[in-house]
N, CA, C and O atoms as a GROMACS GRO file, in nm:
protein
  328
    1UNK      N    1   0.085  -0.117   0.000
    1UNK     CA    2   0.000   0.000   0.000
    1UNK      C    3   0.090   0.123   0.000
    1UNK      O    4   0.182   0.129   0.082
    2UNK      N    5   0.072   0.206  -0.073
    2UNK     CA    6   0.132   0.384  -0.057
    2UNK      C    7   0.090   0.453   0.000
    2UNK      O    8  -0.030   0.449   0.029
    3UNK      N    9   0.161   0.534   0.034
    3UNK     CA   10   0.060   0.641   0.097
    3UNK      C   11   0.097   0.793   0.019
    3UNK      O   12   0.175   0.814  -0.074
    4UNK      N   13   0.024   0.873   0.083
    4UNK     CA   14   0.003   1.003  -0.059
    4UNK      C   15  -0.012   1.136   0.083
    4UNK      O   16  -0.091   1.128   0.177
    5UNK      N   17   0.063   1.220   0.064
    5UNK     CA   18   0.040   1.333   0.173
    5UNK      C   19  -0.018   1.427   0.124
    5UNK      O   20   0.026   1.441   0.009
    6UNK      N   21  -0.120   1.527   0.154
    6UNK     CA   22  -0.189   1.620   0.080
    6UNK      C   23  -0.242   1.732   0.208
    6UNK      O   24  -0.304   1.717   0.312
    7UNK      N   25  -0.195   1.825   0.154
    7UNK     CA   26  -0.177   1.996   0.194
    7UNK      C   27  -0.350   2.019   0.183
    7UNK      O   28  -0.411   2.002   0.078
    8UNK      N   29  -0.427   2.070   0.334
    8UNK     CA   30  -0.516   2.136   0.321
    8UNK      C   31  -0.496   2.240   0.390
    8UNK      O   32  -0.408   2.271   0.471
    9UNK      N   33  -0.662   2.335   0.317
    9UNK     CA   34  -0.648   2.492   0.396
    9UNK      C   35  -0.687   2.428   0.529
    9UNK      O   36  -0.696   2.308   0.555
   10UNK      N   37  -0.708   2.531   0.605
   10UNK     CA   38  -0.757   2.509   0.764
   10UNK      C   39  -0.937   2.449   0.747
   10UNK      O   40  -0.997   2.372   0.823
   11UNK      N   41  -0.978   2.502   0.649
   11UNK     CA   42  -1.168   2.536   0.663
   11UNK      C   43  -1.152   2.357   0.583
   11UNK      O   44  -1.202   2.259   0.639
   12UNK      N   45  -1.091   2.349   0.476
   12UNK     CA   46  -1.107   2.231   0.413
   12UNK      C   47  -1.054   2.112   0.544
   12UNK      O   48  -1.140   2.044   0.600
   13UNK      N   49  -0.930   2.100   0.576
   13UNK     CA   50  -0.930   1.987   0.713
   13UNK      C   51  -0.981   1.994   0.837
   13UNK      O   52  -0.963   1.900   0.914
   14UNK      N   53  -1.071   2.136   0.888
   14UNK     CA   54  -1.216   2.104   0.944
   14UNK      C   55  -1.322   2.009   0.900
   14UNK      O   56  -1.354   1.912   0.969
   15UNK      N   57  -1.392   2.043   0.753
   15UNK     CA   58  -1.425   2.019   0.665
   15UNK      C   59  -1.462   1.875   0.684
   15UNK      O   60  -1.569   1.820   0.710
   16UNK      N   61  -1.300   1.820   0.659
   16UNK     CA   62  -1.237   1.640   0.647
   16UNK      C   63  -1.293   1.562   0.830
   16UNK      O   64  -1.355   1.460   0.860
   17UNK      N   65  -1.226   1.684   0.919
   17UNK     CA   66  -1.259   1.627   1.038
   17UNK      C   67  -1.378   1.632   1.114
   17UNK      O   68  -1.399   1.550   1.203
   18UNK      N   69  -1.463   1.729   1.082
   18UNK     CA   70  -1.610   1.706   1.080
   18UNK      C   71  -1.655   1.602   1.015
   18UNK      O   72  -1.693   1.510   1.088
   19UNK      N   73  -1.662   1.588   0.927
   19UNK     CA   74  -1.705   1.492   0.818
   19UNK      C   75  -1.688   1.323   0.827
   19UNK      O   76  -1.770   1.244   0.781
   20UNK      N   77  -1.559   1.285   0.901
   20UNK     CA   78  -1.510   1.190   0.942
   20UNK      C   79  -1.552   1.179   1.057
   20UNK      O   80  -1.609   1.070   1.058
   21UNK      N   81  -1.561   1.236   1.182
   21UNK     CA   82  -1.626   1.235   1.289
   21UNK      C   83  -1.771   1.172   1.281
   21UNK      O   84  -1.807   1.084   1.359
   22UNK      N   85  -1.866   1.233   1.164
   22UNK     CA   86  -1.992   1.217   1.181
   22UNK      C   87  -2.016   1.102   1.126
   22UNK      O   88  -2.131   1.060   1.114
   23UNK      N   89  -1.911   1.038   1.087
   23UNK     CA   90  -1.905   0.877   0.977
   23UNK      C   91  -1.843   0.792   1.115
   23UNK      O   92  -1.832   0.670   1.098
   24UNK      N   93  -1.803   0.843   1.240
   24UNK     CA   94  -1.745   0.723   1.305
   24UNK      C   95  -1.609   0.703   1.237
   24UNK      O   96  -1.545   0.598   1.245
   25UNK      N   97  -1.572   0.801   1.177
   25UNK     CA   98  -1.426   0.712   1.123
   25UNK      C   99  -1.329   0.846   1.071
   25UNK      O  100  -1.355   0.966   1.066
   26UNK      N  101  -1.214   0.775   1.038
   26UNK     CA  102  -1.101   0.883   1.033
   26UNK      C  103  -1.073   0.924   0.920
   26UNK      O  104  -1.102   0.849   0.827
   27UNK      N  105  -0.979   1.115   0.873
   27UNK     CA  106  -1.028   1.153   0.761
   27UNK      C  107  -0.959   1.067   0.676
   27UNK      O  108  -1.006   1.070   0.562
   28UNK      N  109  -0.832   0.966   0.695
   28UNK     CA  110  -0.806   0.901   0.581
   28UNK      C  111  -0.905   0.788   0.561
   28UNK      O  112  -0.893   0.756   0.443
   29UNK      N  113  -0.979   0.726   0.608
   29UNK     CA  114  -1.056   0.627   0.585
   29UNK      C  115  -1.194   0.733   0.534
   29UNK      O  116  -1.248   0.694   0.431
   30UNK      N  117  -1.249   0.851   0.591
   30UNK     CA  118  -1.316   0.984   0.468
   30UNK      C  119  -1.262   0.970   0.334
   30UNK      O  120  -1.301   0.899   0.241
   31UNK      N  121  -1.176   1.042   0.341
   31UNK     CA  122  -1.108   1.010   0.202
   31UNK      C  123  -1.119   0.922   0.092
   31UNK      O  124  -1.158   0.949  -0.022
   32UNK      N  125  -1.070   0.786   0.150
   32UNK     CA  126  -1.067   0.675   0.084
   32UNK      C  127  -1.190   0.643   0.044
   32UNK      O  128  -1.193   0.577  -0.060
   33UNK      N  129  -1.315   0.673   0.102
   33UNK     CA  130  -1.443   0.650   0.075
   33UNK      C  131  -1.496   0.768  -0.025
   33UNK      O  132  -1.578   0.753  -0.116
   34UNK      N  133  -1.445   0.858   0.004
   34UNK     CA  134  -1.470   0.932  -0.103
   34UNK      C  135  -1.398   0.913  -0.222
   34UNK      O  136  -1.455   0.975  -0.312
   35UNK      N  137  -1.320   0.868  -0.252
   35UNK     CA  138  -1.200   0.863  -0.383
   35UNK      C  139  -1.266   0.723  -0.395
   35UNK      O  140  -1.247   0.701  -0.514
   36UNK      N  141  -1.328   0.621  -0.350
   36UNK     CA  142  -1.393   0.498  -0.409
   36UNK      C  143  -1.504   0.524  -0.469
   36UNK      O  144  -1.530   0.468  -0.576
   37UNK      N  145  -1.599   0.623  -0.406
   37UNK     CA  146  -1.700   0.692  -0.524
   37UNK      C  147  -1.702   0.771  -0.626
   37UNK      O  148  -1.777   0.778  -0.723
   38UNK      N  149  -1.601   0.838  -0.590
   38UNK     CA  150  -1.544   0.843  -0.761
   38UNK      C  151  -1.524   0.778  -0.874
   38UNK      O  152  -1.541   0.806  -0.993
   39UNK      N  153  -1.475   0.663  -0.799
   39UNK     CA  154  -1.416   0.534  -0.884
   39UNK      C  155  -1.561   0.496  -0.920
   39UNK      O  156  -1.584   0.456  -1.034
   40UNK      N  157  -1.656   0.504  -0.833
   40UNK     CA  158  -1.840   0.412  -0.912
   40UNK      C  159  -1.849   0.525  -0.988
   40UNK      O  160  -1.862   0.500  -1.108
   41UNK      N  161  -1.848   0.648  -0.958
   41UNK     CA  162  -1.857   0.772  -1.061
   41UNK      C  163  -1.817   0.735  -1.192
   41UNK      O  164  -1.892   0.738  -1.290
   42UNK      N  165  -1.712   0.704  -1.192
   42UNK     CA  166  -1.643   0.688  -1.386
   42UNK      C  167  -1.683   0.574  -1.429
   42UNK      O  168  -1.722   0.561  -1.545
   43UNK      N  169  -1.678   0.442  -1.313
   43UNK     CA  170  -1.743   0.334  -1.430
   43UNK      C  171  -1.852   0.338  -1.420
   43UNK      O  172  -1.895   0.231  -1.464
   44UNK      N  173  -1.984   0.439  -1.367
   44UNK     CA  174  -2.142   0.431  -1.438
   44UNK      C  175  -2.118   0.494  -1.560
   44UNK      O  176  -2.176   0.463  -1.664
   45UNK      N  177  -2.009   0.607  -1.549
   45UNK     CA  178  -2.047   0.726  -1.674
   45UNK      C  179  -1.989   0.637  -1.782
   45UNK      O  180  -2.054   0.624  -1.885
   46UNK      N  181  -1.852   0.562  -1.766
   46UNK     CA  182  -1.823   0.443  -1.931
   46UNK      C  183  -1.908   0.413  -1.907
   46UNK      O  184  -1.975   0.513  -1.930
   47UNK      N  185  -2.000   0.308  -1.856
   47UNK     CA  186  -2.104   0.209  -1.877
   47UNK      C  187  -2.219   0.280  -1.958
   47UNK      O  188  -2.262   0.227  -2.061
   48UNK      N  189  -2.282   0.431  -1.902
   48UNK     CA  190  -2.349   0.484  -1.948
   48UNK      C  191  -2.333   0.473  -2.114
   48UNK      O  192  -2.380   0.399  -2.201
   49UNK      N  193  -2.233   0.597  -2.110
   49UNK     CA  194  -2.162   0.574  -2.232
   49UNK      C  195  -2.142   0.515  -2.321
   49UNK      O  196  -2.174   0.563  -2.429
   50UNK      N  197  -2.077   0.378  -2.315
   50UNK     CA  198  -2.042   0.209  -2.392
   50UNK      C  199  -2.266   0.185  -2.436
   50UNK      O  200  -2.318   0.136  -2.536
   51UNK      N  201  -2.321   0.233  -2.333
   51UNK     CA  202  -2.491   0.229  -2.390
   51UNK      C  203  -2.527   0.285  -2.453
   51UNK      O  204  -2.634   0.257  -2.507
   52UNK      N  205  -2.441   0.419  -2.489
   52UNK     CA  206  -2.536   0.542  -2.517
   52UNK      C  207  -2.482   0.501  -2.678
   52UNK      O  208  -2.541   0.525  -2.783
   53UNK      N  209  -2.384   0.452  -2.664
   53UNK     CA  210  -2.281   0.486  -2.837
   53UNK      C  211  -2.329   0.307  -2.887
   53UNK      O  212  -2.314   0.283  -3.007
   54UNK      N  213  -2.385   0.188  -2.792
   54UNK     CA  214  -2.441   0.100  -2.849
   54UNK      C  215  -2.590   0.090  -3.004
   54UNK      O  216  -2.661   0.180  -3.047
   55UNK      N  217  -2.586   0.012  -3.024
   55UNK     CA  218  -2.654  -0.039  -3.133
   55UNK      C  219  -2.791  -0.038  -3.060
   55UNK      O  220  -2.802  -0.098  -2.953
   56UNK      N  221  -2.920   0.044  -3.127
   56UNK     CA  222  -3.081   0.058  -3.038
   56UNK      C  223  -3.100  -0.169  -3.006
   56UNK      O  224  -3.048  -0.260  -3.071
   57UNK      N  225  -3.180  -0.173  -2.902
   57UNK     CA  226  -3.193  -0.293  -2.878
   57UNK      C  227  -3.352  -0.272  -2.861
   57UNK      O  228  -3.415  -0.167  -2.871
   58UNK      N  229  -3.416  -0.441  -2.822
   58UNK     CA  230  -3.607  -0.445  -2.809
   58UNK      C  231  -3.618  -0.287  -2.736
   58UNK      O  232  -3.531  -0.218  -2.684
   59UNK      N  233  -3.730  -0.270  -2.754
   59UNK     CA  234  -3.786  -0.117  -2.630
   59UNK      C  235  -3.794  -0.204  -2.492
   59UNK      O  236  -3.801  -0.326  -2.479
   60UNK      N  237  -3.790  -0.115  -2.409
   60UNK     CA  238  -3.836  -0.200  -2.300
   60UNK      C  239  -3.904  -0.207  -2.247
   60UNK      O  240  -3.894  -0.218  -2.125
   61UNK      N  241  -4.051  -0.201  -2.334
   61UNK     CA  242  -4.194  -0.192  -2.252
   61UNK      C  243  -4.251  -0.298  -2.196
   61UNK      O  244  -4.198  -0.407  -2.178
   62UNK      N  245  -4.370  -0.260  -2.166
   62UNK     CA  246  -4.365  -0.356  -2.075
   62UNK      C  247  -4.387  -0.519  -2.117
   62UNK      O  248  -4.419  -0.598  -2.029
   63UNK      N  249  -4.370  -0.560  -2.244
   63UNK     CA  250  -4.380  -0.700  -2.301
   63UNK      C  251  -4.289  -0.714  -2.281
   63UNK      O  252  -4.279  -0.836  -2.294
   64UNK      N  253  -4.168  -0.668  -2.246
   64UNK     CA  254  -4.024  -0.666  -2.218
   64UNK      C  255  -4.012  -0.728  -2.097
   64UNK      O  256  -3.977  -0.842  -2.067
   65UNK      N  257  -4.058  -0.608  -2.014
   65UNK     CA  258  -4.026  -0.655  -1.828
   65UNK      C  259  -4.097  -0.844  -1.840
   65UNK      O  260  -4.029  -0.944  -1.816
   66UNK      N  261  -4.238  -0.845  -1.881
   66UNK     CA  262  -4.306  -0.953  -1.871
   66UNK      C  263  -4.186  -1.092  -1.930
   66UNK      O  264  -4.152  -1.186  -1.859
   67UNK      N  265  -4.159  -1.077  -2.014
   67UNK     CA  266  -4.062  -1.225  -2.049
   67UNK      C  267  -3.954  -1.228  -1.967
   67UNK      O  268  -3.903  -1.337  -1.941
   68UNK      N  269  -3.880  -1.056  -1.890
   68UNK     CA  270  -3.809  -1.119  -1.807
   68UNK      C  271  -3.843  -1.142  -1.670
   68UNK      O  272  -3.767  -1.183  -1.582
   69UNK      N  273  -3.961  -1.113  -1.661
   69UNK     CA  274  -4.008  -1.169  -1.491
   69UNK      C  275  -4.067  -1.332  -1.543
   69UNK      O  276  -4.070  -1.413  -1.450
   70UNK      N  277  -4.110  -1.381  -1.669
   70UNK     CA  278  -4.118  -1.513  -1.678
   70UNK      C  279  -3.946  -1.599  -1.680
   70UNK      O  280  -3.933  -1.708  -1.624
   71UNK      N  281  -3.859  -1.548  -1.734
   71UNK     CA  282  -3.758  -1.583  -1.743
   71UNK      C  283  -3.688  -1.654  -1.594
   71UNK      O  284  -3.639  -1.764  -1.572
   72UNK      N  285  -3.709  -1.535  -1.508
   72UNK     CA  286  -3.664  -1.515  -1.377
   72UNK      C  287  -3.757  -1.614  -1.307
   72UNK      O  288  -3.696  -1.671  -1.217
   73UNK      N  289  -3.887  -1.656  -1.318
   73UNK     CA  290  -3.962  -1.767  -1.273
   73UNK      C  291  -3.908  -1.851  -1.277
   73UNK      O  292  -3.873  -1.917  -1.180
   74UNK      N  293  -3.878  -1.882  -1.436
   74UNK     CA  294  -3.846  -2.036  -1.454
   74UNK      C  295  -3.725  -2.118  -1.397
   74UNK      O  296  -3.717  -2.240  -1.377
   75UNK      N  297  -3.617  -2.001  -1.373
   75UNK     CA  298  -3.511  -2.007  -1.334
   75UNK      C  299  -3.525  -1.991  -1.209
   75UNK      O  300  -3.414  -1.964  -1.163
   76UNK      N  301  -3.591  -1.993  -1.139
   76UNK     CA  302  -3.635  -1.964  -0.970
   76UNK      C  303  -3.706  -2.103  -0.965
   76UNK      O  304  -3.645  -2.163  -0.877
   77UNK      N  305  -3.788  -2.174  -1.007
   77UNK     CA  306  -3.837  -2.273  -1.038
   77UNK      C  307  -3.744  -2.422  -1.057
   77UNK      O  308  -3.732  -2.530  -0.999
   78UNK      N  309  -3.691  -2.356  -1.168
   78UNK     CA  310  -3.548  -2.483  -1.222
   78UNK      C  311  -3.481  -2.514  -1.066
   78UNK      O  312  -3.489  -2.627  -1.019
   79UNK      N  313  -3.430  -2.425  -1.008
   79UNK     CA  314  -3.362  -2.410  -0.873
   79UNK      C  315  -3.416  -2.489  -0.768
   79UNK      O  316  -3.365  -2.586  -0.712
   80UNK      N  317  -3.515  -2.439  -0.752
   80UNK     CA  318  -3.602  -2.511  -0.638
   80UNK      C  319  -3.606  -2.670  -0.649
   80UNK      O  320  -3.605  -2.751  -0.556
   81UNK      N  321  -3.612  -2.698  -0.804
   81UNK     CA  322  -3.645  -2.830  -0.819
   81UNK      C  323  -3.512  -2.911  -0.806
   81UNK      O  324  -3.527  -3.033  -0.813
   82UNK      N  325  -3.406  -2.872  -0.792
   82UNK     CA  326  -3.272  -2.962  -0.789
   82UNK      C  327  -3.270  -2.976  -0.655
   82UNK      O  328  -3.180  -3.040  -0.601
   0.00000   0.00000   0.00000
């Protein structure tokens, strides 16, 4: 593991130590939780993305949802029976 040192103003490492306080936990473990949602931040926006620039697929009305809540039966079903 590395570690990384980083310069705050006074109002910003209040900020960190408020913030961490009210989580039960410390500002590097703040931090780290915040810099991991970042990380879900960028891979929804590719994922978004990799969808948005995809090929149109079925609509997803509701004859849609219906085959996959039968889908999800059968396979809830199959299960049970082994």
């Amino acid at each position: 593991m590395n570690t990384l040192n980083i310069t705050l103003t006074d109002t910003l490492h209040t900020f960190v130590q408020h913030q961490a306080s009210q989580r039960g936990c410390g500002s590097s473990e703040y931090l780290l939780e915040l810099i991991g949602r970042e990380q879900e931040r960028e891979r929804l926006r590719a994922l978004l993305l990799e969808g948005a620039a995809s090929s149109p697929a079925a609509p997803a009305d509701a004859a849609y949802f219906e085959r996959l809540r039968a889908q999800v039966h059968r396979h809830t079903a199959a299960g049970v029976q082994e």
